[in-house]
C-alpha positions as CSV (number, residue, x, y, z in Angstrom):
1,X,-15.7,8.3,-7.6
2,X,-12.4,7.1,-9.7
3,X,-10.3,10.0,-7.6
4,X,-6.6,9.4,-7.3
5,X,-6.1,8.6,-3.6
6,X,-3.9,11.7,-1.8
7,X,-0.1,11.3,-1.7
8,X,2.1,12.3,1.1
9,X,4.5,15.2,-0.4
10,X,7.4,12.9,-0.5
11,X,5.6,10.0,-2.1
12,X,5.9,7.4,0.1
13,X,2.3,6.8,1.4
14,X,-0.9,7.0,0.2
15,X,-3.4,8.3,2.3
16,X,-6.7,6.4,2.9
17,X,-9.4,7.3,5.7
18,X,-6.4,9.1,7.5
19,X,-4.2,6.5,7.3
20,X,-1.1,6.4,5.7
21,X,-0.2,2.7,3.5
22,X,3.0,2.5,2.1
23,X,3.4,3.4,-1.8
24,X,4.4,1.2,-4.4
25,X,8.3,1.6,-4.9
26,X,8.5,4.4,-7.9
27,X,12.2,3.2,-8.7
28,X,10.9,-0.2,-9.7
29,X,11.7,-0.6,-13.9
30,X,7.7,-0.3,-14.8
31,X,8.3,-4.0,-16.4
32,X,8.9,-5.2,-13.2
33,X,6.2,-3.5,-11.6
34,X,3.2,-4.3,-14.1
35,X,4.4,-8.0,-13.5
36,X,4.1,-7.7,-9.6
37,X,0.9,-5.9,-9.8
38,X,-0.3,-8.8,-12.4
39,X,0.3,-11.2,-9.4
40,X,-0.8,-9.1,-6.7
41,X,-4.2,-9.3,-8.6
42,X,-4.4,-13.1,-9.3
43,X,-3.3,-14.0,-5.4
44,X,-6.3,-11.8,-4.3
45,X,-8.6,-13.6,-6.6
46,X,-7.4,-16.7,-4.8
47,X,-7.7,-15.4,-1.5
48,X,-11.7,-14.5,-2.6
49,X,-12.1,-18.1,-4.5
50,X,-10.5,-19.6,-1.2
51,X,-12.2,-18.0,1.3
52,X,-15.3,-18.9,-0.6
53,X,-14.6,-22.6,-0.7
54,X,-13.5,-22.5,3.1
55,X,-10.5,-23.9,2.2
56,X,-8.1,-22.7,4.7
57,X,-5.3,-24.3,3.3
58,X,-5.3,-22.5,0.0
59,X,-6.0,-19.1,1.7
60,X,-2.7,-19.3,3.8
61,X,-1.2,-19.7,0.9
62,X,-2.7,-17.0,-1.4
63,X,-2.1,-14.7,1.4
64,X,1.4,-15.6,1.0
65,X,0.9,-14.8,-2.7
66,X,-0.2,-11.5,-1.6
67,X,2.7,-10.5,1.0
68,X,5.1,-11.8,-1.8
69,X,3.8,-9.6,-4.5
70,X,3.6,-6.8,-2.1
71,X,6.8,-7.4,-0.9
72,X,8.1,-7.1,-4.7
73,X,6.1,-3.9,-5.0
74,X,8.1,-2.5,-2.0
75,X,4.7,-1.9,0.4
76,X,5.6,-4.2,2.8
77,X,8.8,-5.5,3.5
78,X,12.2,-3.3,4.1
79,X,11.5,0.1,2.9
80,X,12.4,1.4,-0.3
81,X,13.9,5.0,0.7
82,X,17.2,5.3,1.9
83,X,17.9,8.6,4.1
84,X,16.8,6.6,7.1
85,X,13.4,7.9,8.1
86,X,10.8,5.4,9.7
87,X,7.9,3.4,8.4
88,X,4.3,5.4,9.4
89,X,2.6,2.1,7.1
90,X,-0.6,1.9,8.6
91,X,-0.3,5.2,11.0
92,X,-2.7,7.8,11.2
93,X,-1.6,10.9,9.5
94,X,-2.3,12.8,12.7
95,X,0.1,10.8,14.7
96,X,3.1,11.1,12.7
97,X,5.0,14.4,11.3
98,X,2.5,14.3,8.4
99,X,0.0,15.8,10.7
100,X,0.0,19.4,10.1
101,X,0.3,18.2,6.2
102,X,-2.6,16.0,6.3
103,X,-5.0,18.3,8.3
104,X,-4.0,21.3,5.8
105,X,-4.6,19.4,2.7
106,X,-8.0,17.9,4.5
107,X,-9.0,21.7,5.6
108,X,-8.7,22.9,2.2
109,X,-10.0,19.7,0.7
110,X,-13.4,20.4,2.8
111,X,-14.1,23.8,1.8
């Protein structure tokens, strides 16, 4: 199952399990972006390699890898849209004013 994860209308999440994670930044030059991604990828391979070693040392700082790359990719950090409207990263859909969105698209999804 290779299916594209659902977007919120106005791109700024994607929706996993009914919760909303913050998209990667779509204003980012994709240069930029492919060379984020690229690092986002290697820091999680040393989060795996140091949590298998037990090494707790190196896993603090792949996971600062990880929030740096992330951070880059504008999913964590200061948000990336300017009109002012909150962060819902990691939110329900059901909690925030993408409810009646999400339970449509999930209704219609089911049938």
């Amino acid at each position: 199952m290779n299916a594209s994860p659902l977007r919120t209308p106005d791109g700024r999440y994607l929706v996993v399990r009914g919760r909303l994670w913050r998209a990667t930044n779509p204003h980012l030059p994709e240069e930029q972006r492919q060379a984020a991604v690229r690092e986002l990828m290697a820091a999680r391979r040393e989060v795996g390699r140091a949590r298998r070693a037990g090494d707790p040392q190196a896993l603090a700082r792949a996971g600062q890898a990880v929030d740096a790359a992330k951070r880059v990719l504008g999913e964590r950090g200061p948000v990336w849209w300017s009109d002012g409207a909150p962060d819902y990263n990691r939110h329900l859909a059901k909690n925030t004013p993408y409810a009646a969105w999400h339970a449509r698209v999930t209704a219609t999804a089911d049938d």
